[in-house]
C-alpha positions as CSV (number, residue, x, y, z in Angstrom):
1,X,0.0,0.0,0.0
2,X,1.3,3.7,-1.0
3,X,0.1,7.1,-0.1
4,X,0.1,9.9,-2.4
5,X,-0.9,13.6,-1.2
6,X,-2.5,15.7,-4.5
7,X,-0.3,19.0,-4.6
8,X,-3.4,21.2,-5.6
9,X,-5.9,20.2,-3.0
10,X,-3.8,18.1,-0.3
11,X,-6.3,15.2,-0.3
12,X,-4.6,12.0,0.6
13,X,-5.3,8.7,-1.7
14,X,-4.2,5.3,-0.7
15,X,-3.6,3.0,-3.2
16,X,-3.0,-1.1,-2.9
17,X,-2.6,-2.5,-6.4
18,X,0.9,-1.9,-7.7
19,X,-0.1,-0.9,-11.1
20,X,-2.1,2.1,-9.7
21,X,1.0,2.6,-7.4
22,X,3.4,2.7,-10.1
23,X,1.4,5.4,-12.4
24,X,0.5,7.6,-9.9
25,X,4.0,7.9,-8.5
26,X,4.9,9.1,-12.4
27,X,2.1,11.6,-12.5
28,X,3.5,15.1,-11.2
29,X,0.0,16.2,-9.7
30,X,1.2,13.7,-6.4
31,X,3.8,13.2,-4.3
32,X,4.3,9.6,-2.2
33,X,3.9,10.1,1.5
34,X,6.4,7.6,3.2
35,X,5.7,7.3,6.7
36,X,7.6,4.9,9.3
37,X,5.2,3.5,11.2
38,X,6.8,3.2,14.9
39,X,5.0,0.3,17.1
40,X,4.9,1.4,20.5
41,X,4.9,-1.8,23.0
42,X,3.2,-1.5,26.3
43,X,4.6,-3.8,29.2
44,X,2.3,-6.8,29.7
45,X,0.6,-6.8,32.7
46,X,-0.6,-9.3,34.6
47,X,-4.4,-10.5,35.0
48,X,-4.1,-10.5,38.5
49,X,-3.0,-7.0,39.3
50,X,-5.2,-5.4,36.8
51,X,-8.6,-6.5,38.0
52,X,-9.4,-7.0,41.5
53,X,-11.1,-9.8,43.3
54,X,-14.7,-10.2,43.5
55,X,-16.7,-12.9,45.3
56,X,-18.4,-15.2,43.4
57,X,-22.2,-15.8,43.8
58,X,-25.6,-14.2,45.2
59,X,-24.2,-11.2,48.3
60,X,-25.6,-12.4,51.4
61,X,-28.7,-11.0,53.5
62,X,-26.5,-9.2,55.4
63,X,-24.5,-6.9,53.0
64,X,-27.4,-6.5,50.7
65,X,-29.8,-5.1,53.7
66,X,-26.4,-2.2,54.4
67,X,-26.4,-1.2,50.6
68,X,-30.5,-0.5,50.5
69,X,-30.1,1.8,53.7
């Protein structure tokens, strides 16, 4: 895939097939936008530390009475 920026109106066009690729990179009306495309890694973290621990089932009478009041 290639980008090409129209000098006139500065709409971007992206192109995938290489024959389109190759004539619009003649034509003088576009010039190629080459960008590096930088991948940013993020540390993994663990399951664990990023959600914490709920109890599993129905809350008992007692907890479920204090969050009505």
């Amino acid at each position: 895939m290639a980008k090409f920026r129209c000098k006139a109106s500065g709409n971007i066009i992206e192109f995938t097939y290489e024959v389109d690729i190759k004539s619009t990179r003649r034509n003088k009306a576009y010039e190629e936008i080459i960008s590096v495309e930088e991948v940013i890694e993020t540390p993994a973290q663990d399951v664990k530390d990023a959600t914490p621990a709920k109890k599993v089932g129905r809350p008992s009478t007692k907890v479920a009475a204090e969050a009505s009041e």
